[in-house]
C-alpha positions in Angstrom: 158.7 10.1 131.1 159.2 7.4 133.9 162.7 6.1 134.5 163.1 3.1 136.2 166.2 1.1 136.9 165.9 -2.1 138.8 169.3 -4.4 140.0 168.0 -8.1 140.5 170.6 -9.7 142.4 170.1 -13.1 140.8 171.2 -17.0 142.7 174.5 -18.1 141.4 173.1 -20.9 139.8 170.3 -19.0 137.8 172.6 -16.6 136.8 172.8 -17.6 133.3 169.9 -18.9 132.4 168.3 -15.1 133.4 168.2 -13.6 130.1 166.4 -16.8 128.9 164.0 -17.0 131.9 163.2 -13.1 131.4 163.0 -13.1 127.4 159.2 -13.2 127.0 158.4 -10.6 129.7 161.0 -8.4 128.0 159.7 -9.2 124.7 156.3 -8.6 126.1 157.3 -5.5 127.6 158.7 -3.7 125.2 155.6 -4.6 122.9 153.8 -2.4 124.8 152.2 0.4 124.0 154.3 3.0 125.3 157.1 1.6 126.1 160.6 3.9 125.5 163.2 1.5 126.0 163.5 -2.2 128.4 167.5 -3.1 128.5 169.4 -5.4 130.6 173.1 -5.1 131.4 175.0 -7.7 133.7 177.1 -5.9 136.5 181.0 -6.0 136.0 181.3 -5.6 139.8 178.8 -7.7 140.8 178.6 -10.5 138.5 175.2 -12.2 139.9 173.4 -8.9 139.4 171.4 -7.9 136.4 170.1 -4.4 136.0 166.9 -3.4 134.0 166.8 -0.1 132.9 163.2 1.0 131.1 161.3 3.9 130.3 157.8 4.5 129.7 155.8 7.2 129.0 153.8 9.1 131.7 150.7 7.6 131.1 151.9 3.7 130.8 153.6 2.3 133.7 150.4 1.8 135.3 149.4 -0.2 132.5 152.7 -1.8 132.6 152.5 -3.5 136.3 148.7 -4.5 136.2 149.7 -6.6 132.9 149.3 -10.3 132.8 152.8 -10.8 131.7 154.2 -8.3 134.7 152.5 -10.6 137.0 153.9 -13.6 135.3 157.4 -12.7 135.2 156.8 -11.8 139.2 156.7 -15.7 139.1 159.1 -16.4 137.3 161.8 -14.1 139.0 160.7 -15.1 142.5 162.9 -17.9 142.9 166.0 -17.0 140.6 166.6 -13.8 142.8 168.9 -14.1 145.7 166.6 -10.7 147.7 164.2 -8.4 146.6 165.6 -5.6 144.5 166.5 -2.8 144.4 164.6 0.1 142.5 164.9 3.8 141.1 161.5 4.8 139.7 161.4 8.3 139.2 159.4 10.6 136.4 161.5 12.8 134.6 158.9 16.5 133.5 159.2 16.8 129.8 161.9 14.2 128.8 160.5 12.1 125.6 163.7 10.1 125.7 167.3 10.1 125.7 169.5 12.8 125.2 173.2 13.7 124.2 175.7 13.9 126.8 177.3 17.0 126.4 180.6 16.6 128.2 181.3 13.6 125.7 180.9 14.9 122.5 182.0 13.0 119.4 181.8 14.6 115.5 
């Protein structure tokens, strides 16, 4: 599996239009043929931040950032975001997705 998570820090006054300038490359993205998961959260400590976390496996990230709608969203995102962000793309050997945490456990 490949994990990504990406923080877009986003211009104050884009900041809440994001989820609506974003909605058809997420919707697009997690159309995609093997895609695990493509969430947003909005940072509680940095307000103006938005971090994606997604998932895909091995085989379709590639896929992923040579798509027409990648590219498009590029575009899109360019001139909301206040610098270029910040990325974790790792591959995780054998994961398929996520898993229970044990320290928390709940009956």
């Amino acid at each position: 599996m490949i994990f990504i998570v990406v923080k877009f820090a986003v211009k104050p006054e884009y900041v809440d239009q994001w989820p609506e300038k974003v909605a058809e490359f997420t919707r697009a993205t997690r159309a995609e043929p093997g895609n695990l998961w493509f969430e947003w959260s909005r940072s509680l400590e940095e307000p103006d931040t938005y971090v994606l976390v997604e998932a895909f496996q091995d085989d379709a990230a590639e896929a992923h950032v040579t798509s027409d709608h990648f590219r498009a969203a590029l575009e899109t995102m360019r001139p909301l975001v206040a610098r270029t962000p910040d990325i974790v793309s790792t591959t995780i050997q054998g994961a398929t997705g996520w898993s229970r945490m044990g320290e928390l456990q709940v009956d």
